[in-house]
C-alpha positions as CSV (number, residue, x, y, z in Angstrom):
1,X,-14.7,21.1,2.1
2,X,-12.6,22.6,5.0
3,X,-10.6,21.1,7.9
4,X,-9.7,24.1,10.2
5,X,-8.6,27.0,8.1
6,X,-6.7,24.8,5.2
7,X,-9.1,24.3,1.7
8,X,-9.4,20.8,0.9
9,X,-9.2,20.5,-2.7
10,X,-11.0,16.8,-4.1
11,X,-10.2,15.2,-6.9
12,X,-11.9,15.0,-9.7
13,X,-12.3,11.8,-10.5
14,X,-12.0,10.3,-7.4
15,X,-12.7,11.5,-3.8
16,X,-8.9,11.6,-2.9
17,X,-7.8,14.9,-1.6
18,X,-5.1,16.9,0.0
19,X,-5.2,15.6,3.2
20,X,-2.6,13.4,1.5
21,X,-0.1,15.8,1.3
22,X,2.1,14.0,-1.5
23,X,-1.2,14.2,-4.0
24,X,-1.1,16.2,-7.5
25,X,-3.5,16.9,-9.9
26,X,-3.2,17.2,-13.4
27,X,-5.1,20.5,-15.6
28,X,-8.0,18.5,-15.1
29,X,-8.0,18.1,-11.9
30,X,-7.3,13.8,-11.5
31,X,-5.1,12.5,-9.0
32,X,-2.0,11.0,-9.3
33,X,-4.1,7.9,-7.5
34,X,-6.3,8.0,-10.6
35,X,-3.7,8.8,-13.1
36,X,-1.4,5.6,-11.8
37,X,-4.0,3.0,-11.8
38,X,-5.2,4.6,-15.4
39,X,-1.6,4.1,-16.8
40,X,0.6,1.3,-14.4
41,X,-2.3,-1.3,-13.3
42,X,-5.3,-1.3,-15.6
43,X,-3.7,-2.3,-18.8
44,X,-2.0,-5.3,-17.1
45,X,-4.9,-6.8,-15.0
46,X,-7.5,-8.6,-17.0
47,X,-9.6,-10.5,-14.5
48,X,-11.5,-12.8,-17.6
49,X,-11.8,-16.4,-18.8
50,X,-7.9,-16.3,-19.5
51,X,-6.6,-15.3,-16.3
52,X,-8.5,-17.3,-14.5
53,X,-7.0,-20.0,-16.3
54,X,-3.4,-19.0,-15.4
55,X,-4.8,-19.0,-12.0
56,X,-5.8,-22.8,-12.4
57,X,-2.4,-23.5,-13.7
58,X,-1.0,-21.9,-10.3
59,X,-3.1,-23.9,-8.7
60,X,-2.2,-27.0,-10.5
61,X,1.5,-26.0,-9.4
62,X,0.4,-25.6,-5.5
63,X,-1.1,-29.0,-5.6
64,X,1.7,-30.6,-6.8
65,X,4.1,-29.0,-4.5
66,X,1.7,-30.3,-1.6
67,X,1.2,-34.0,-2.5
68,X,1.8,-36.5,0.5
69,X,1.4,-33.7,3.0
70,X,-1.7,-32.7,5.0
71,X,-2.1,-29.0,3.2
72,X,-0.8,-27.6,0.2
73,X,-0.5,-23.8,1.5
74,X,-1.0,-21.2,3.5
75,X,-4.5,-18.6,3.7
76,X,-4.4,-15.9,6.3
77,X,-7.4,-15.1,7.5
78,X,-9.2,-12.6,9.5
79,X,-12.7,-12.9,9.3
80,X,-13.1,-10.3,6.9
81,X,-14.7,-10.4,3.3
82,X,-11.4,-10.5,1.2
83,X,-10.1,-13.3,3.3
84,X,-13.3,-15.0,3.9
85,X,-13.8,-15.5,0.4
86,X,-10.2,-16.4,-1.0
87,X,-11.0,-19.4,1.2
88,X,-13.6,-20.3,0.0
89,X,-12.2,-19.8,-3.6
90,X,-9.2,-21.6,-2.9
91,X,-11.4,-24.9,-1.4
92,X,-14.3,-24.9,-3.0
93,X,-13.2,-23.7,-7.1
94,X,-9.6,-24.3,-7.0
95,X,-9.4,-27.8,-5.4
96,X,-7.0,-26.8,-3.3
97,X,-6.0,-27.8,0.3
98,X,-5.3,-24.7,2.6
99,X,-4.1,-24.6,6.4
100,X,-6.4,-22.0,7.7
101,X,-4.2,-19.5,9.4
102,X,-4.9,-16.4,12.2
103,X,-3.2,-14.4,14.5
104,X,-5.0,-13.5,17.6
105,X,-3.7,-10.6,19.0
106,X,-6.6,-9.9,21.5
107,X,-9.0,-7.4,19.4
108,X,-10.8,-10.0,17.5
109,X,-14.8,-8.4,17.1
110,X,-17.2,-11.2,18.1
111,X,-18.7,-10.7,14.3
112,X,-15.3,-11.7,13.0
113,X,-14.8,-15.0,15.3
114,X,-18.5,-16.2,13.7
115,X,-17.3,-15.5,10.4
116,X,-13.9,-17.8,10.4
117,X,-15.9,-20.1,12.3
118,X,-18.8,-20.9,9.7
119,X,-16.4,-20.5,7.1
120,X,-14.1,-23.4,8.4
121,X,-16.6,-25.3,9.4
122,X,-19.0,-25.2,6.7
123,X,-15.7,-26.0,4.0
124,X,-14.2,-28.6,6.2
125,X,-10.8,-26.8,6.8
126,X,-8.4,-26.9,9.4
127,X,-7.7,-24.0,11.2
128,X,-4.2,-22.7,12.9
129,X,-4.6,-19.6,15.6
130,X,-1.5,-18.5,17.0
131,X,-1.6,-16.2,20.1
132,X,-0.2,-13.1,20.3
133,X,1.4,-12.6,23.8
134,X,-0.6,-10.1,25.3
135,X,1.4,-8.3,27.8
136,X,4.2,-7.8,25.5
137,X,1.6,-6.7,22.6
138,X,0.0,-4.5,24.7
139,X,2.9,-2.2,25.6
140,X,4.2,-2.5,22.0
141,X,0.4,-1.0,21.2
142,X,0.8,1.6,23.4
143,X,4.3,2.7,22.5
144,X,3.0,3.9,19.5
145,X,0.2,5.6,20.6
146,X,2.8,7.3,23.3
147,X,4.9,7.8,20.0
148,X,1.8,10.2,18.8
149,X,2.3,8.6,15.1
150,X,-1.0,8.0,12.8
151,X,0.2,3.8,12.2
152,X,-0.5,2.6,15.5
153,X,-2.3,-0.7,14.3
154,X,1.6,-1.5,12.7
155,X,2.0,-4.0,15.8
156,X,-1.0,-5.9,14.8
157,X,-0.3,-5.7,10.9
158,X,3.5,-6.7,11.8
159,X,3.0,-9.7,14.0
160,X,0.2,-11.0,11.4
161,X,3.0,-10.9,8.8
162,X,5.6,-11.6,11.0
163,X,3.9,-15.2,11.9
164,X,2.7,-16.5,9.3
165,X,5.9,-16.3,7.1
166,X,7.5,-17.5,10.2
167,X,5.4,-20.4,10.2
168,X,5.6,-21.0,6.5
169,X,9.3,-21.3,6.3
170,X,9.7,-23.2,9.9
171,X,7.1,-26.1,8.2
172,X,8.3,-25.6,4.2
173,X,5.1,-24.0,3.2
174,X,5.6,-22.9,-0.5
175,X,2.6,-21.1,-0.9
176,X,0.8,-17.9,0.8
177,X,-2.5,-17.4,-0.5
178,X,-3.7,-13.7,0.4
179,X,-6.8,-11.5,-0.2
180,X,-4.9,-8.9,-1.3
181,X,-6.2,-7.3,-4.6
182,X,-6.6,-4.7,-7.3
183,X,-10.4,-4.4,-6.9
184,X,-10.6,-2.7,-3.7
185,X,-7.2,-2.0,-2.9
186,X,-6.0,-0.3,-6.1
187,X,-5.4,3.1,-4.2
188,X,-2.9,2.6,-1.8
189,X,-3.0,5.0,1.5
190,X,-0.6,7.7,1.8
191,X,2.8,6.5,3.6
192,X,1.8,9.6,5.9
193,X,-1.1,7.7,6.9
194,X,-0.4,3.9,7.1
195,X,3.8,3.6,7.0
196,X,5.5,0.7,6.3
197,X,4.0,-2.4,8.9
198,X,7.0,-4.3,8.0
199,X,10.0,-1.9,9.1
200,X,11.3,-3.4,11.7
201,X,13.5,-1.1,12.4
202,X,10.9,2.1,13.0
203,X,9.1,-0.9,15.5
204,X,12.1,-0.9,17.8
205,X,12.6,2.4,18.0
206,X,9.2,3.2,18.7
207,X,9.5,0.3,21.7
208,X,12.7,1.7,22.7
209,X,12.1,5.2,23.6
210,X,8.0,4.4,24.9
211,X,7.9,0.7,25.8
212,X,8.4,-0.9,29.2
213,X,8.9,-4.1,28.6
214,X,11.2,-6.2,26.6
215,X,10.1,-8.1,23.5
216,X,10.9,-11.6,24.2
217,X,8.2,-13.4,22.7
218,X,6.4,-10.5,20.2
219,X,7.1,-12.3,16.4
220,X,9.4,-9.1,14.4
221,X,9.5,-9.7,10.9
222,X,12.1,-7.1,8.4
223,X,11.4,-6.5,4.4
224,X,14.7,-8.3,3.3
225,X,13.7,-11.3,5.6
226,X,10.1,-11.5,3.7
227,X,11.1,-9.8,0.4
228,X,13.7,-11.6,-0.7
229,X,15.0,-14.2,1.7
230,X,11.9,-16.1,1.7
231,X,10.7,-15.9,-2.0
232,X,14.3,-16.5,-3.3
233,X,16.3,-18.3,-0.6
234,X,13.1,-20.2,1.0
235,X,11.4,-20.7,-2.5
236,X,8.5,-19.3,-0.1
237,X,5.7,-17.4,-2.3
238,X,3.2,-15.2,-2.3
239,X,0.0,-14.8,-4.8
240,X,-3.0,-12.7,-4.7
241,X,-5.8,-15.4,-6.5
242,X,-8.6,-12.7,-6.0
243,X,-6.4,-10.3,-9.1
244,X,-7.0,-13.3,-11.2
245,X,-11.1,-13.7,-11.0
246,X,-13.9,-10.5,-11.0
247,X,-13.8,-9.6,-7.5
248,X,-17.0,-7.8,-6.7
249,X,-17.1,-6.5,-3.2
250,X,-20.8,-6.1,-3.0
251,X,-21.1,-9.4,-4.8
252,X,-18.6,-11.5,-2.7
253,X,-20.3,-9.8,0.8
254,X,-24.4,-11.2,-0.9
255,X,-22.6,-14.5,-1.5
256,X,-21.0,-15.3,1.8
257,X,-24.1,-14.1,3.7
258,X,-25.8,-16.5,1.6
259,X,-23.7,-19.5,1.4
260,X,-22.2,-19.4,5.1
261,X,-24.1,-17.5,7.0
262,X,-21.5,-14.6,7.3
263,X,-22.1,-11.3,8.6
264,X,-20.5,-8.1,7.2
265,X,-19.1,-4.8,8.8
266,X,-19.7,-1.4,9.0
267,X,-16.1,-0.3,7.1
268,X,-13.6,-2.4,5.6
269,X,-11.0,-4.0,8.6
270,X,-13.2,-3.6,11.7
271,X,-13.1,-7.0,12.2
272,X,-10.4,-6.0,14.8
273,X,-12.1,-3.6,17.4
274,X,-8.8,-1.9,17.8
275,X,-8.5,-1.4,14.1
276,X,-11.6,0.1,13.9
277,X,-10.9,2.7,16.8
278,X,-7.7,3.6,15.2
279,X,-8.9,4.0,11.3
280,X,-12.6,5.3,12.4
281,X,-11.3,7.8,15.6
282,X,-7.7,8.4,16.1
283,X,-6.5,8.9,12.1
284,X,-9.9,11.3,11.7
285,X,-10.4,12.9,14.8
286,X,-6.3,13.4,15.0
287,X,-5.0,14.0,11.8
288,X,-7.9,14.9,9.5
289,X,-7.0,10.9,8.0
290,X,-10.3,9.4,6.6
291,X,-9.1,5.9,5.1
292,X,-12.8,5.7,3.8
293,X,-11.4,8.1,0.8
294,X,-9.1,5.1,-0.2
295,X,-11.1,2.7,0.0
296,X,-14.4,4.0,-1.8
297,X,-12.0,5.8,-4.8
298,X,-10.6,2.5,-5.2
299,X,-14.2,1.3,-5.7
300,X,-15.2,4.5,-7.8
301,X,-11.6,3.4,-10.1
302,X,-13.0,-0.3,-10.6
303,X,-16.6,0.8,-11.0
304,X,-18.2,-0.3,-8.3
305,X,-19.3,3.0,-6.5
306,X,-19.7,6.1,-7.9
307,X,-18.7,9.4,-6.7
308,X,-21.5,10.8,-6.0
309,X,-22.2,7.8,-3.9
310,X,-18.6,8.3,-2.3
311,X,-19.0,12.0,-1.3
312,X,-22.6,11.1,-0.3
313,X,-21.0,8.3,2.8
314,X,-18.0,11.0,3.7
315,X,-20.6,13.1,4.6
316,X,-21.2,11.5,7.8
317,X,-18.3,10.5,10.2
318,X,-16.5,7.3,9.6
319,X,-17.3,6.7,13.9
320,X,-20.5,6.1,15.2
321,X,-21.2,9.3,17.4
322,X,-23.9,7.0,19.5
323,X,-21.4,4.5,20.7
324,X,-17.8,6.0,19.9
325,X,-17.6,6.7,23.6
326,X,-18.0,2.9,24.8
327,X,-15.8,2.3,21.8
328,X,-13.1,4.8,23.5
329,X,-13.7,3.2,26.8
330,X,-13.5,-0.1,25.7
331,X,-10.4,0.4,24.4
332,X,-8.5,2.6,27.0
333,X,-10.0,-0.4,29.8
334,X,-8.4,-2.9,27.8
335,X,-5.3,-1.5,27.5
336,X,-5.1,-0.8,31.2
337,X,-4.9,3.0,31.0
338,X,-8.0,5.2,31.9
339,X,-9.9,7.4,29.9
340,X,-8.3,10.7,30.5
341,X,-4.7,9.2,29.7
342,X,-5.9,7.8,26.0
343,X,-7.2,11.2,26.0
344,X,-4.2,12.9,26.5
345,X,-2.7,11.1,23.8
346,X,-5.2,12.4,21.6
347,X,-4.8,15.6,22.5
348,X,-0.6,15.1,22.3
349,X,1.2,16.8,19.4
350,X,1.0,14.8,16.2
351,X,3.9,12.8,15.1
352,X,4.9,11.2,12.0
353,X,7.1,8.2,10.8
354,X,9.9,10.6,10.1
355,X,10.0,11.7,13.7
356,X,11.5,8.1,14.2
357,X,13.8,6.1,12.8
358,X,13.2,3.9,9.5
359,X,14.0,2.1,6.4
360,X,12.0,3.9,4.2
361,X,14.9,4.3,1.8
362,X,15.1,0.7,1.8
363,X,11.4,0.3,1.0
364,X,11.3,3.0,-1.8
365,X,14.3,1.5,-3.9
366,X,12.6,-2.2,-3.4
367,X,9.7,-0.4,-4.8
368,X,11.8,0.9,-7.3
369,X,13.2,-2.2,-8.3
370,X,10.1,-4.6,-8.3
371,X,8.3,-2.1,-10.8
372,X,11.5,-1.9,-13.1
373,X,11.1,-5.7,-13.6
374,X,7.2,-5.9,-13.4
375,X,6.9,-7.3,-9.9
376,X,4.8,-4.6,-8.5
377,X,2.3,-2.6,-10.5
378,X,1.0,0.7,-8.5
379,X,2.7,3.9,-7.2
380,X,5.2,4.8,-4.7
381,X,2.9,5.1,-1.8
């Protein structure tokens, strides 16, 4: 596999590569992707009859802490499959009684408005949307793409965060339920490709020097706000139910078609159109990023793809060549630039997070820390 004159070399096991530029192999040629699930998160998650029944102790907990009030926590949700079926989880097996939360930032796909809707509906829930100004949003958006970095979906990844653990401490929420999991998420994407959607810091900067307009209403969130003051000043926390139950991608996505109705999509996250311009067009077509290679090793990892299967898909494009140039339209019109000018940014010399300025210090000795006492199982990335 080449991209321009520079030999891609694949791992082994996985279908990582050296497109991330931090990766090592060992004298077999595995991954350090591979190698730290293998050794810091497989020996400690144990998805079977006994963790599920911590989990029902949790809930237990989150029910009690939500007696005489009209929800007993908080589920983000976007409409995708991780989300879409921690709700139902959380309702329909748990017994518990979640506030429905999303942000609308302006990209929702029309697939993804069905999909909360028959959800909520269907499971009786009440469902929050907050709305994203758009006018600010929209120039924090194109700062970034200005700023030539990979992460330009960090606005839209910060002011979900930003909001809902805004919300949760303004009403004395205790509990943020989130899809996050070890089943497909075990690999974690290079900090070259996705940095930190949290530093605040690296957000203004970015606004500063390519912005136009001021942020007066855009929700900005910081790590020590939602690392620690939260969780240990707030009493505000977060759990991951889906590590506690066999999560089955393929399973979960037969099930929800099934039970609600629901429709799935053609790559994990495109249930924001923007999200799916930026992780199928401007990380490949840019920087050589295909975020596929995450998300399929992580399946090939937890046995549910193989890697034959995996470099089978990466054959083809992660963009649709038949419709990428509506897609590019659609998303240069809507950001009230023309073509040729979203163009020129593609065609601008590539930046990175370290062109900026950051907390990544801060995040990798938070890292550091949460491992050391067991609060984080993974690697640095």
């Amino acid at each position: 596999m080449n991209i321009g004159d520079n030999k891609i070399q694949v791992c082994t096991n996985c279908v990582m590569d050296t497109t991330d530029s931090k990766i090592t192999f060992d004298e077999h040629g595995v991954c350090d992707h591979c190698r730290t699930f293998y050794k810091d998160i497989k020996p400690h998650w144990h998805p079977d009859a006994a963790s599920e029944a911590e989990l029902q102790k949790l809930a237990e907990k989150i029910k009690e802490s939500g007696k005489k009030r009209d929800f007993d926590c908080l589920i983000g949700m976007s409409g995708g499959v991780d989300s879409s079926y921690l709700t139902w989880l959380a309702k329909a097996k748990l017994g518990l009684r979640p506030l429905v939360f999303h942000v609308d930032a302006g990209w929702n796909s029309q697939i993804a408005v069905n999909n909360i809707e028959c959800i909520i509906n269907k499971l009786g829930l009440e469902l929050y949307t907050e709305v994203i100004d758009w006018e600010e949003f929209k120039d924090l958006q194109l700062a970034f793409i200005k700023a030539g970095v990979p992460h330009i979906d960090t606005p839209q990844d910060h002011c979900f965060f930003a909001t809902m653990y805004k919300f949760a401490s303004k009403y004395n929420i205790k509990y943020i339920l989130t899809g996050g999991n070890y089943s497909t998420e075990c690999v974690r994407n290079p900090l070259e490709w996705m940095y930190y959607q949290s530093d605040s810091i690296q957000l203004r900067d970015i606004h500063r020097k390519f912005g136009t307009r001021p942020l007066k209403h855009f929700p900005v969130t910081n790590i020590l706000w939602h690392k620690v003051y939260l969780p240990y000043i707030r009493g505000v926390r977060v759990f991951r139910p889906l590590d506690y139950v066999p999560y089955r991608k393929e399973e979960a996505i037969s099930f929800m078609e099934k039970e609600f109705g629901w429709q799935s999509y053609p790559q994990k996250h495109f249930e924001s159109r923007f999200t799916k311009f930026y992780e199928s067009y401007w990380l490949y077509k840019k920087f050589g990023y295909d975020t596929r290679k995450v998300q399929y090793s992580s399946l090939i990892l937890t046995g549910q793809m193989t890697r034959s299967e995996a470099l089978e898909k990466l054959k083809t494009p992660p963009y649709d060549p038949e419709t990428i140039r509506q897609d590019f339209e659609f998303v240069a019109n809507k950001l009230d630039i023309s073509v040729e000018e979203l163009h020129r940014y593609m065609d601008a010399p590539n930046k990175t997070y370290r062109d900026y300025k950051s907390q990544e210090d801060l995040y990798l000795l938070g890292a550091k820390v949460l491992r050391l006492f067991g609060k984080e199982l993974g690697g640095k990335r």
